[in-house]
HTML snippet that shows the backbone in 3Dmol.js (N, CA, C, O; Angstrom):
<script src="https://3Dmol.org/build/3Dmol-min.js"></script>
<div id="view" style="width:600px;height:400px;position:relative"></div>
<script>
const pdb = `
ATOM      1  N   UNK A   1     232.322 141.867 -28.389  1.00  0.00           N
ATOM      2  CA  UNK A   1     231.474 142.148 -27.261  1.00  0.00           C
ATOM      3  C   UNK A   1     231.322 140.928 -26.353  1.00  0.00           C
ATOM      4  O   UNK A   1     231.227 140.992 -25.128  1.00  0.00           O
ATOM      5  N   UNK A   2     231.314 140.110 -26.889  1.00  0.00           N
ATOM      6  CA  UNK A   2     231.246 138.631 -25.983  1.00  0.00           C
ATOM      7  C   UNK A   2     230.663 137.347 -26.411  1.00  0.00           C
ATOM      8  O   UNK A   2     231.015 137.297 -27.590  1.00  0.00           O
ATOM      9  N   UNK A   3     230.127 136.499 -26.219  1.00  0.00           N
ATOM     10  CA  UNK A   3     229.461 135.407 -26.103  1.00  0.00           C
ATOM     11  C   UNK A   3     227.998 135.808 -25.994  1.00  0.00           C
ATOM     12  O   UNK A   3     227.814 136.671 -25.136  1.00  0.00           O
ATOM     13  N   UNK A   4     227.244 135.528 -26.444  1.00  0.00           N
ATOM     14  CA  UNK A   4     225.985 135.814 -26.272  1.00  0.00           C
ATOM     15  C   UNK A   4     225.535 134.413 -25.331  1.00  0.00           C
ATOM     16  O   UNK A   4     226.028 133.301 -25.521  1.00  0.00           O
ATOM     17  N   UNK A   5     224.199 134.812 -23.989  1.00  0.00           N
ATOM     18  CA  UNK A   5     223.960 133.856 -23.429  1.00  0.00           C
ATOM     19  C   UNK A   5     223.979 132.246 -23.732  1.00  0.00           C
ATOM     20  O   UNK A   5     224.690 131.419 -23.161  1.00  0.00           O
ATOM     21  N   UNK A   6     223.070 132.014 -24.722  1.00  0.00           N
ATOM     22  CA  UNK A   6     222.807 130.602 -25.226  1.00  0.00           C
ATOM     23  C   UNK A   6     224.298 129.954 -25.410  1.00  0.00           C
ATOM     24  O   UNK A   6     224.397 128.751 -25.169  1.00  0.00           O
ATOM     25  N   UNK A   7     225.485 130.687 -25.828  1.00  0.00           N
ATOM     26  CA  UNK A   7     226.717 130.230 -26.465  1.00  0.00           C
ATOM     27  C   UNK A   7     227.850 130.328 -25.165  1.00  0.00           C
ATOM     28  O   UNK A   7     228.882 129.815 -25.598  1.00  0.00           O
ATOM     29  N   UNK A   8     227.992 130.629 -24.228  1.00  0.00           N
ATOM     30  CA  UNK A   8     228.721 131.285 -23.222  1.00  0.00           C
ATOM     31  C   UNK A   8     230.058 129.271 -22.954  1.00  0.00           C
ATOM     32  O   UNK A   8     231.211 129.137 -22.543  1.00  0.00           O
ATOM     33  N   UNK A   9     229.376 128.593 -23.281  1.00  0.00           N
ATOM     34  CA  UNK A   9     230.654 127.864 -22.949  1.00  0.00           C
ATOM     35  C   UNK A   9     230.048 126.151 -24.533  1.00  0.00           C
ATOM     36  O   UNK A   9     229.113 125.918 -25.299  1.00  0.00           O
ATOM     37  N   UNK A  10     231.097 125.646 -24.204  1.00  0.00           N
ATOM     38  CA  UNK A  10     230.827 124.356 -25.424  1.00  0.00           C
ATOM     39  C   UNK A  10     230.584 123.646 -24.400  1.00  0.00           C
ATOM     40  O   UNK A  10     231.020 123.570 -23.251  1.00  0.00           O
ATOM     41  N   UNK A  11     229.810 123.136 -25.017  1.00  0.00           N
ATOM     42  CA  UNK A  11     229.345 121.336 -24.382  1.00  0.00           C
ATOM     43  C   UNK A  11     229.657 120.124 -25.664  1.00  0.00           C
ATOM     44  O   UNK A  11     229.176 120.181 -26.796  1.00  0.00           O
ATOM     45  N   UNK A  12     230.547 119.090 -25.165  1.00  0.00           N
ATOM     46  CA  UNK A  12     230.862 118.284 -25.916  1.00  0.00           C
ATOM     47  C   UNK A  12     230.512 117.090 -24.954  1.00  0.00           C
ATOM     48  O   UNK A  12     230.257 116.882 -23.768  1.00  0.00           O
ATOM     49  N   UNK A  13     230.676 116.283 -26.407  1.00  0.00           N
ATOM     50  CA  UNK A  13     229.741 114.737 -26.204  1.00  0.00           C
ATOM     51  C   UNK A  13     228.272 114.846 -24.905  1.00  0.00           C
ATOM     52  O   UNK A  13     228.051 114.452 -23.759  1.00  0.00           O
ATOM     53  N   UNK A  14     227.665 115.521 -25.831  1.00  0.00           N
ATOM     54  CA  UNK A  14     226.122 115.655 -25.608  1.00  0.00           C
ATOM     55  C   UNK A  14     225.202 115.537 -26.646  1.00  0.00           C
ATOM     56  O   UNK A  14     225.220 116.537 -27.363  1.00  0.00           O
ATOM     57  N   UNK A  15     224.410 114.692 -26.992  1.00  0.00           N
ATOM     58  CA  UNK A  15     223.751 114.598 -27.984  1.00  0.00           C
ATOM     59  C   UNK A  15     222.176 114.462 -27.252  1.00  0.00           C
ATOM     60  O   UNK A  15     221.710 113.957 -26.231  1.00  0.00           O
ATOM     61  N   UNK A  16     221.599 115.352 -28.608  1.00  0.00           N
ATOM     62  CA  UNK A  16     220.081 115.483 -28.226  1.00  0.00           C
ATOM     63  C   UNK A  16     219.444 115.044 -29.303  1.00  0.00           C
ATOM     64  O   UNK A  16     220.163 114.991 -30.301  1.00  0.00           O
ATOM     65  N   UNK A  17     218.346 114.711 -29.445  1.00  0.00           N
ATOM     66  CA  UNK A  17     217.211 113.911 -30.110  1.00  0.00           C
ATOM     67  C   UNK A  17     216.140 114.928 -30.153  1.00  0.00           C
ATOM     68  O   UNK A  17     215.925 115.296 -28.999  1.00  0.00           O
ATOM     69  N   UNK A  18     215.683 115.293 -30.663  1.00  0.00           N
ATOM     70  CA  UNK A  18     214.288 115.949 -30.913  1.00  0.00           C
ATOM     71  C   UNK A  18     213.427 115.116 -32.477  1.00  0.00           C
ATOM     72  O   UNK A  18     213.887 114.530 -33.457  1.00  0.00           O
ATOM     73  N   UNK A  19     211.864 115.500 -31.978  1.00  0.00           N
ATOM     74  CA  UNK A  19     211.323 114.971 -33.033  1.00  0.00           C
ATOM     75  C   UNK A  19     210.232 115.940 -33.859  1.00  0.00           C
ATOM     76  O   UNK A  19     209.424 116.456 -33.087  1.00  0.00           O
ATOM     77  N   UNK A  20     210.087 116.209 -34.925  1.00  0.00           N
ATOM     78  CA  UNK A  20     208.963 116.965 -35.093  1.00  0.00           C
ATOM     79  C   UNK A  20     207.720 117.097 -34.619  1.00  0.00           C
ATOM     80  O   UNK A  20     207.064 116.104 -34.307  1.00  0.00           O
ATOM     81  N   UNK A  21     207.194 118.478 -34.496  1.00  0.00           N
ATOM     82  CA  UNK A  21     205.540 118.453 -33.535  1.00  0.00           C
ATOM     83  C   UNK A  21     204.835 118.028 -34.730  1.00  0.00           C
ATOM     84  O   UNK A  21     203.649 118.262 -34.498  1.00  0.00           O
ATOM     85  N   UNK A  22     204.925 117.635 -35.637  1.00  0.00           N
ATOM     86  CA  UNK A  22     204.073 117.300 -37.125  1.00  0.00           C
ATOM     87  C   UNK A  22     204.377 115.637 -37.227  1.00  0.00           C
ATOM     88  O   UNK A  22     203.803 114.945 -38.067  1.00  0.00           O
ATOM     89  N   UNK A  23     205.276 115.133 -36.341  1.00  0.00           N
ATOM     90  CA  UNK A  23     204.987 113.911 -36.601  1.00  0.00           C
ATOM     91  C   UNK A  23     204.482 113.321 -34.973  1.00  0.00           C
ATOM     92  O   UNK A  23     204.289 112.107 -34.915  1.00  0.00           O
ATOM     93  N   UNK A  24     204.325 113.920 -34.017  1.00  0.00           N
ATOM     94  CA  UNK A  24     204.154 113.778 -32.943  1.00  0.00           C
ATOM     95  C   UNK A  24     202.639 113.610 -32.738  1.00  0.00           C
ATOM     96  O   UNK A  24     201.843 114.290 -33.386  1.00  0.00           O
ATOM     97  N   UNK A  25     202.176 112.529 -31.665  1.00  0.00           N
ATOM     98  CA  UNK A  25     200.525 112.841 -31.938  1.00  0.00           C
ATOM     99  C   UNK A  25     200.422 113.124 -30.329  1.00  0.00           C
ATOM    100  O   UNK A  25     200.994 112.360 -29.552  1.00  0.00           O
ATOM    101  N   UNK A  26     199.780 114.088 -29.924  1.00  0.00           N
ATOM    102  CA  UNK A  26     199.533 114.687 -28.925  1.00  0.00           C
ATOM    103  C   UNK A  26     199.214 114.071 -28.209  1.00  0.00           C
ATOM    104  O   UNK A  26     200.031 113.665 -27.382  1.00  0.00           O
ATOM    105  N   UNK A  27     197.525 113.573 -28.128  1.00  0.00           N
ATOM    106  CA  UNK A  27     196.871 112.638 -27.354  1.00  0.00           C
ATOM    107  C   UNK A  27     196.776 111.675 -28.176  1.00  0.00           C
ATOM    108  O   UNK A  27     196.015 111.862 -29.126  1.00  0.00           O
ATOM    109  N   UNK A  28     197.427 110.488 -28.096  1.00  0.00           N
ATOM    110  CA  UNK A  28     196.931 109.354 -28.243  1.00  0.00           C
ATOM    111  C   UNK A  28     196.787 108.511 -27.321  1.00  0.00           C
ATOM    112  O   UNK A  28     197.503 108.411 -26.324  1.00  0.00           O
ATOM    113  N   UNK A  29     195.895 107.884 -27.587  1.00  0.00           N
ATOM    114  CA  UNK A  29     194.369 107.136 -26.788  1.00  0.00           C
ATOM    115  C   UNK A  29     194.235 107.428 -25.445  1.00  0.00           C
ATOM    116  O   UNK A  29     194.251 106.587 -24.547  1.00  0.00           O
ATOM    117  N   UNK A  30     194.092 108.717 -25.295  1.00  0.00           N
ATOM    118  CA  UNK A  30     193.188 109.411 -24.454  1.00  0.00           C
ATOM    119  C   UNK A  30     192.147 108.860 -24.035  1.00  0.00           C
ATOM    120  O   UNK A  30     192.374 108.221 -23.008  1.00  0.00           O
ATOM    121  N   UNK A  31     191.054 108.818 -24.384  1.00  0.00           N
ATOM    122  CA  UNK A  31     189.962 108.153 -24.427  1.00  0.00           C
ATOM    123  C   UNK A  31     190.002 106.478 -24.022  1.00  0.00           C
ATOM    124  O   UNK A  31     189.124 106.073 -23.260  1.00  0.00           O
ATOM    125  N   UNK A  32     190.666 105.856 -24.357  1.00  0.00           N
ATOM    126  CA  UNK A  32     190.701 104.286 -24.671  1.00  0.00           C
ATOM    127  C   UNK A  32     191.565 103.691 -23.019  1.00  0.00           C
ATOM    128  O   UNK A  32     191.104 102.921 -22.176  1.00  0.00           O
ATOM    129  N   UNK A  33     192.871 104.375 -23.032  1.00  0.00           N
ATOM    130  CA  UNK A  33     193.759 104.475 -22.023  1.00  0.00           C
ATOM    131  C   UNK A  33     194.107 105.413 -20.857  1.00  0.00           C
ATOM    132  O   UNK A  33     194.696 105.088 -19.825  1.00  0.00           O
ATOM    133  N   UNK A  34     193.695 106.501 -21.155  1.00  0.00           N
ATOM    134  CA  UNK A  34     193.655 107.433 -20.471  1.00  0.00           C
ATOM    135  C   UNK A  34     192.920 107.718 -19.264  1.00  0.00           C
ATOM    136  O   UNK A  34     193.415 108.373 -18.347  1.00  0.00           O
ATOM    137  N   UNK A  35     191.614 107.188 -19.235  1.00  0.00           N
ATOM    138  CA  UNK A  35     190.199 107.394 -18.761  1.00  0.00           C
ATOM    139  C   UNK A  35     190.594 105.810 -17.669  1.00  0.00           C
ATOM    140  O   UNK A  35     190.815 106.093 -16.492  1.00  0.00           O
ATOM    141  N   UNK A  36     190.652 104.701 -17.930  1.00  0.00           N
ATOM    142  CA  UNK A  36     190.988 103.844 -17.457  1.00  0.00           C
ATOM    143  C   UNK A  36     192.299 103.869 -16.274  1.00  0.00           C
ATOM    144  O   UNK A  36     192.210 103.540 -15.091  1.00  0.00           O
ATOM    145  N   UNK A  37     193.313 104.283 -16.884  1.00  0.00           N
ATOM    146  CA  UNK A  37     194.396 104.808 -16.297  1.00  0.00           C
ATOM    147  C   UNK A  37     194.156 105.468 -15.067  1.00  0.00           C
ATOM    148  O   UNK A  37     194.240 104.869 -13.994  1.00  0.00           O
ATOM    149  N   UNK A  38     193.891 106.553 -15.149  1.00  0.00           N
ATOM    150  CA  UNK A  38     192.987 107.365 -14.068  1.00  0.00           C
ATOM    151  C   UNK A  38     192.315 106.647 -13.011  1.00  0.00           C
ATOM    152  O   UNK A  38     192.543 106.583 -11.803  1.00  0.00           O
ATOM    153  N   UNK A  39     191.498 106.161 -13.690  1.00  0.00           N
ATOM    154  CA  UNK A  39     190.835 105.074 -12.486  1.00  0.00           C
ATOM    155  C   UNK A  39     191.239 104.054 -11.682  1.00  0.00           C
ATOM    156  O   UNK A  39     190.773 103.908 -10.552  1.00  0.00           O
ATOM    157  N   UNK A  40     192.197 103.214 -12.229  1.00  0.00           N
ATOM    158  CA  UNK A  40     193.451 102.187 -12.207  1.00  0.00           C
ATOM    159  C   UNK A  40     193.832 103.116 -10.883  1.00  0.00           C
ATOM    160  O   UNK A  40     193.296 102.904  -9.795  1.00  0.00           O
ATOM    161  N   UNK A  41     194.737 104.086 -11.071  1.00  0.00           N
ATOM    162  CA  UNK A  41     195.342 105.241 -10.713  1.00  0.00           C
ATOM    163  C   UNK A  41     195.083 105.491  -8.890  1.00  0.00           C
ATOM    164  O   UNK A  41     195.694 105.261  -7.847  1.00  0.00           O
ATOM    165  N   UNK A  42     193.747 106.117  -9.338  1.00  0.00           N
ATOM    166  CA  UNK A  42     192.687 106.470  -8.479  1.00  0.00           C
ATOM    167  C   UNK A  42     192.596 105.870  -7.565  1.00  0.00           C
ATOM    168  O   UNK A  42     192.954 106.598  -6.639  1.00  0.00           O
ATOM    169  N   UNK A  43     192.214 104.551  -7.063  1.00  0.00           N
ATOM    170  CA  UNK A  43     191.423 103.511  -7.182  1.00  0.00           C
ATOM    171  C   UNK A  43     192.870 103.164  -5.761  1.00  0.00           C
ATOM    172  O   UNK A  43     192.775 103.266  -4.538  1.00  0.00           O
ATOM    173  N   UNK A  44     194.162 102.722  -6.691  1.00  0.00           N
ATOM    174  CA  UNK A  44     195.394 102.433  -5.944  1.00  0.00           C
ATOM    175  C   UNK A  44     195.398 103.184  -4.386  1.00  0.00           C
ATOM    176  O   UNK A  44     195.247 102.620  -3.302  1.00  0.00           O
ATOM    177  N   UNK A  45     195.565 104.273  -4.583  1.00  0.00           N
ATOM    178  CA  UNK A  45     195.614 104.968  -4.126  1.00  0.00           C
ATOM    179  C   UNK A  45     194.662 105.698  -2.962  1.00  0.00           C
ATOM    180  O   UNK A  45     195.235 106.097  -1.948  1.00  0.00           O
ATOM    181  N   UNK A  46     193.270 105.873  -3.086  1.00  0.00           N
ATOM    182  CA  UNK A  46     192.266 105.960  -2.252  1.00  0.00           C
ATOM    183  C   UNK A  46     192.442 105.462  -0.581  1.00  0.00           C
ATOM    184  O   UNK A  46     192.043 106.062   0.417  1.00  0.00           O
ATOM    185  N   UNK A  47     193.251 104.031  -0.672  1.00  0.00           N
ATOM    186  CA  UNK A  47     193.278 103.564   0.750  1.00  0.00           C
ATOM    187  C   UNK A  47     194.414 104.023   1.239  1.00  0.00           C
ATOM    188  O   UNK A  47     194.375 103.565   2.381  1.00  0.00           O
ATOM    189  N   UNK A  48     195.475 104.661   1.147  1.00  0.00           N
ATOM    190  CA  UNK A  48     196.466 105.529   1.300  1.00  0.00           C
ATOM    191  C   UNK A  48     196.604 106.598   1.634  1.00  0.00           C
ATOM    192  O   UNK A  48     197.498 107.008   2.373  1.00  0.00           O
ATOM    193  N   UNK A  49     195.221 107.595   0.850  1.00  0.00           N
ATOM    194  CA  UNK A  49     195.280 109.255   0.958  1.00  0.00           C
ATOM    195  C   UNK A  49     194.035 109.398   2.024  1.00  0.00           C
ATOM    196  O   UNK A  49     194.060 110.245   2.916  1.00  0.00           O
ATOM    197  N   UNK A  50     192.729 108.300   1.803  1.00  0.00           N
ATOM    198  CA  UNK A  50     191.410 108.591   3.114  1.00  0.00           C
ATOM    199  C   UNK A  50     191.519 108.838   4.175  1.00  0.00           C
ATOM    200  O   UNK A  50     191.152 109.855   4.763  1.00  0.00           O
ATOM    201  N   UNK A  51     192.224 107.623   4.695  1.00  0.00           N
ATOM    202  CA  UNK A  51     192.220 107.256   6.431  1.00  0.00           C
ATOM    203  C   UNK A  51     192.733 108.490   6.742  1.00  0.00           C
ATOM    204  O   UNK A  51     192.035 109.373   7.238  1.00  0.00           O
ATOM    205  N   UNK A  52     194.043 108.637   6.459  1.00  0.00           N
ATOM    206  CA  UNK A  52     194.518 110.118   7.212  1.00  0.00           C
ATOM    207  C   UNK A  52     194.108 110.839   7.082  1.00  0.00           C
ATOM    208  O   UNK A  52     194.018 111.502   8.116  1.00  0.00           O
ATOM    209  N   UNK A  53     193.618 111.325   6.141  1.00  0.00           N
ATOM    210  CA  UNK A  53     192.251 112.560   5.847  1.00  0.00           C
ATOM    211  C   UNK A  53     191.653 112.630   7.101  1.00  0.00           C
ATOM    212  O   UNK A  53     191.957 113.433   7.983  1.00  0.00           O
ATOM    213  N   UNK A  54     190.459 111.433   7.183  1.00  0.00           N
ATOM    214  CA  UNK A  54     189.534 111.042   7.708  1.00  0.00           C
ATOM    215  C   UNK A  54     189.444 111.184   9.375  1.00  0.00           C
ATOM    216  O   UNK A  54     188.448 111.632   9.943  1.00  0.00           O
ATOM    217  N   UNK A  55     190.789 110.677  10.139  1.00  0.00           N
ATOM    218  CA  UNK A  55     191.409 110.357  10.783  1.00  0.00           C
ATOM    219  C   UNK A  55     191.216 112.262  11.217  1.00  0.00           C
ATOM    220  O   UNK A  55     190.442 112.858  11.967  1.00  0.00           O
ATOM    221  N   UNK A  56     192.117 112.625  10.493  1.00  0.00           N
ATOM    222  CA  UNK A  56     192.874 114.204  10.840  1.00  0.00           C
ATOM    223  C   UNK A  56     191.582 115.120  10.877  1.00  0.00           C
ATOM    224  O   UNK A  56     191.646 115.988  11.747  1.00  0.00           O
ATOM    225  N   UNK A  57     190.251 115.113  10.008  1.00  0.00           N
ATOM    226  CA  UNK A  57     189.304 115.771  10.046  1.00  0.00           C
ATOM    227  C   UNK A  57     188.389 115.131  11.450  1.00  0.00           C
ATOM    228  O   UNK A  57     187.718 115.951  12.076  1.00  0.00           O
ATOM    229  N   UNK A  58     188.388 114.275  11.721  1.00  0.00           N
ATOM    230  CA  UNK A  58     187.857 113.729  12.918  1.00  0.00           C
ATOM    231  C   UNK A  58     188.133 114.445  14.661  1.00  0.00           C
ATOM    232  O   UNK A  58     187.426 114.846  15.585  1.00  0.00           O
ATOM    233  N   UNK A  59     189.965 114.245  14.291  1.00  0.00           N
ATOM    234  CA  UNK A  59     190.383 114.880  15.333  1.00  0.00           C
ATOM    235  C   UNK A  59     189.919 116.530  15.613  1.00  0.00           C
ATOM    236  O   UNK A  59     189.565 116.988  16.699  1.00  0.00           O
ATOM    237  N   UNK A  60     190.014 117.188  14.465  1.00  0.00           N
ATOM    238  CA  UNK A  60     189.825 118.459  13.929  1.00  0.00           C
ATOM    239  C   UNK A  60     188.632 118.891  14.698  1.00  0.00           C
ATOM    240  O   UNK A  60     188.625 119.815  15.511  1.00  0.00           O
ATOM    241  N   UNK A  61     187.727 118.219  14.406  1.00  0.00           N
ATOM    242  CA  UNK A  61     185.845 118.558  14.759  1.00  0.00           C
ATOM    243  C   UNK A  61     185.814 118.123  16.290  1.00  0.00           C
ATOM    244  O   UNK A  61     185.197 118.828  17.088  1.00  0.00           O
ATOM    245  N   UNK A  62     186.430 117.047  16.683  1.00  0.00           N
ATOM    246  CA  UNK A  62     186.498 116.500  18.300  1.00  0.00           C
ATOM    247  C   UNK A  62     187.359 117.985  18.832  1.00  0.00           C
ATOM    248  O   UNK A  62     187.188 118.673  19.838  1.00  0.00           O
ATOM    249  N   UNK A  63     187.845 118.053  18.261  1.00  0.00           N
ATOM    250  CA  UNK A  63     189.061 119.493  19.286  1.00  0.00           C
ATOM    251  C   UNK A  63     188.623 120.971  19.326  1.00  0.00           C
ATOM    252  O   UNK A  63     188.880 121.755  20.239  1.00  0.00           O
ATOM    253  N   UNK A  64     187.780 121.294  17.969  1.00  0.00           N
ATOM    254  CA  UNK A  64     186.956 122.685  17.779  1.00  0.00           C
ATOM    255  C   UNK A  64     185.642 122.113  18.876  1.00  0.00           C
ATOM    256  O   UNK A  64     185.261 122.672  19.905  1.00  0.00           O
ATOM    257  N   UNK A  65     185.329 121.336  18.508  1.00  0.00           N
ATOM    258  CA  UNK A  65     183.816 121.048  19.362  1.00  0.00           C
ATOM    259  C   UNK A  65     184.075 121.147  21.198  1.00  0.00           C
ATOM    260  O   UNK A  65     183.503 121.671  22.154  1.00  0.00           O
ATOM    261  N   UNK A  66     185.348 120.257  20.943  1.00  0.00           N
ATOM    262  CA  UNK A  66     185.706 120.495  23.395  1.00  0.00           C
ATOM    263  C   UNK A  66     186.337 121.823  23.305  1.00  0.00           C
ATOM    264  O   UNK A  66     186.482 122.187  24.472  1.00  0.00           O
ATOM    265  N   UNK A  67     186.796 122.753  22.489  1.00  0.00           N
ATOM    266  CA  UNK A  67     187.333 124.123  22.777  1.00  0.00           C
ATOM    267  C   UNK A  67     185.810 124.876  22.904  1.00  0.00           C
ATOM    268  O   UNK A  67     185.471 125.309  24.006  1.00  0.00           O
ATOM    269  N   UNK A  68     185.031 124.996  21.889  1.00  0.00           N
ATOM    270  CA  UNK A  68     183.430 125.519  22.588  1.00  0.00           C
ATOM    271  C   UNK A  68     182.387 125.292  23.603  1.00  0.00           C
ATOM    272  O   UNK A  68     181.400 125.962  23.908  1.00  0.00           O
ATOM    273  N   UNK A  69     182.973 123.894  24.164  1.00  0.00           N
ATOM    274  CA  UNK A  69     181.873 123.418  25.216  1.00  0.00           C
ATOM    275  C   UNK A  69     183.419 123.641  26.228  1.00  0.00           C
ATOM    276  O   UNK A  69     183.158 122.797  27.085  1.00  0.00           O
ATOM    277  N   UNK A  70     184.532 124.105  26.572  1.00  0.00           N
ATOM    278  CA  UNK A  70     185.047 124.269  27.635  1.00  0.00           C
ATOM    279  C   UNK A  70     185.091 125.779  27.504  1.00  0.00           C
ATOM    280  O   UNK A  70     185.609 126.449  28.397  1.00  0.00           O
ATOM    281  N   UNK A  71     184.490 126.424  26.264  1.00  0.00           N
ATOM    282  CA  UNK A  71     184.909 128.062  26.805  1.00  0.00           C
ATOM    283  C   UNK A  71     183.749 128.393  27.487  1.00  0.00           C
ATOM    284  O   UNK A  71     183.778 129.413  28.175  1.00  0.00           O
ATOM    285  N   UNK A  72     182.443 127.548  27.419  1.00  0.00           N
ATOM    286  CA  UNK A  72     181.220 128.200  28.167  1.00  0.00           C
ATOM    287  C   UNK A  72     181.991 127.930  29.852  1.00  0.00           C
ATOM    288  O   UNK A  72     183.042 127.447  30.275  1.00  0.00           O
ATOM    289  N   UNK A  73     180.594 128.647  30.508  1.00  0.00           N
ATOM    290  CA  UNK A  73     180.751 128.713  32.133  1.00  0.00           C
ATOM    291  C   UNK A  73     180.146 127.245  32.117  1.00  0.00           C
ATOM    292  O   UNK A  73     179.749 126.591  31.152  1.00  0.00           O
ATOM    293  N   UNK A  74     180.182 126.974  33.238  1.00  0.00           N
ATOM    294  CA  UNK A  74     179.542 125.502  33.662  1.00  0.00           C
ATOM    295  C   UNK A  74     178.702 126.071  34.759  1.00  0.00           C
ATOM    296  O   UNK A  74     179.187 126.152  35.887  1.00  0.00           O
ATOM    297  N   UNK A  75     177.238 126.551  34.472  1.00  0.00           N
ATOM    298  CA  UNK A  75     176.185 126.994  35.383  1.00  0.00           C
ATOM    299  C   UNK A  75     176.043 125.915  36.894  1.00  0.00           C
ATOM    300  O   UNK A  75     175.884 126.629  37.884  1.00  0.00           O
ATOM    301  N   UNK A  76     176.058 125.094  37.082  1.00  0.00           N
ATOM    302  CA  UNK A  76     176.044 124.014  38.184  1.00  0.00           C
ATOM    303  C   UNK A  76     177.294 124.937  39.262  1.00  0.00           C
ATOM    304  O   UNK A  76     177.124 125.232  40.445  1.00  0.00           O
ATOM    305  N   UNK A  77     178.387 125.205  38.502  1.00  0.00           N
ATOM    306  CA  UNK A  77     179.617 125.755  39.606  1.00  0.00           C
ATOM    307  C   UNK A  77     178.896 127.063  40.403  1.00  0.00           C
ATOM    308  O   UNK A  77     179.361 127.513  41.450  1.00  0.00           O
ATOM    309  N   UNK A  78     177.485 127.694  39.632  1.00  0.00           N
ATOM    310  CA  UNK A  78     177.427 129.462  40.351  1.00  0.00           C
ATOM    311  C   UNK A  78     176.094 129.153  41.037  1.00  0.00           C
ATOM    312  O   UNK A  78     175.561 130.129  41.565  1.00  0.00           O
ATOM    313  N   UNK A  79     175.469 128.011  41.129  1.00  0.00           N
ATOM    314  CA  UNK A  79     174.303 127.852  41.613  1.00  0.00           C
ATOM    315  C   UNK A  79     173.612 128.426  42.765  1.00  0.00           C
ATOM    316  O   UNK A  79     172.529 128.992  42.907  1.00  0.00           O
ATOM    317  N   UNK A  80     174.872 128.007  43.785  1.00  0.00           N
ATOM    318  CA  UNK A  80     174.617 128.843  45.199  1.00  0.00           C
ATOM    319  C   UNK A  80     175.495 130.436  45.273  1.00  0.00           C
ATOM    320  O   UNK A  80     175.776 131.167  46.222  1.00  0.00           O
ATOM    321  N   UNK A  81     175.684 130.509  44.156  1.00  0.00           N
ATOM    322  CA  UNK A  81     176.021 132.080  44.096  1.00  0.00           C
ATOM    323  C   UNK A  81     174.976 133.005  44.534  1.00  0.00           C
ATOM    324  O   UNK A  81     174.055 132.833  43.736  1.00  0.00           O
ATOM    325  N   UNK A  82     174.564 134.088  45.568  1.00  0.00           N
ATOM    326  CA  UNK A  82     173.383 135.173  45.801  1.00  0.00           C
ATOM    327  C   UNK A  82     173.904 136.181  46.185  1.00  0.00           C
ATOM    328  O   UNK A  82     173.219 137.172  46.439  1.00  0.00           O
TER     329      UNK A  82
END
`;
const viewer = $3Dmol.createViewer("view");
viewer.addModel(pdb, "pdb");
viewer.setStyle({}, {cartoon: {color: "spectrum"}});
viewer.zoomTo();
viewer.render();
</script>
């Protein structure tokens, strides 16, 4: 019938390594390194990701705010209107 998927061609000179999940420790030092890391991390980074934020939400509120004060009428223009 054929080759079944997994088998469909050889692969030579490939070697793989695996290790048992029983000798593997999941989290280690989580707590100790982990938590620190993060912050380390964090920390780098902050003056990189703000400004443009900051910057882009600024523009954002300046451009919604003159699109509502230019969609009103400007009462002074109809004054001598009768």
């Amino acid at each position: 019938m054929g080759k079944h998927f997994g088998n469909l061609a050889r692969v030579r000179h490939v070697i793989t390594y695996s290790l048992s999940p029983f000798e593997q420790r999941a989290f280690p030092n989580v707590l100790s390194h982990g938590v620190l890391n993060v912050g380390r991390r964090f920390t780098s980074q902050v003056l990189k990701v703000v400004p443009p934020l900051a910057i882009g939400y600024l523009i954002y509120s300046w451009g919604t705010e003159e699109f509502e004060r230019l969609k009103r009428k400007n009462p002074a223009d109809y004054e001598h209107d009768q």
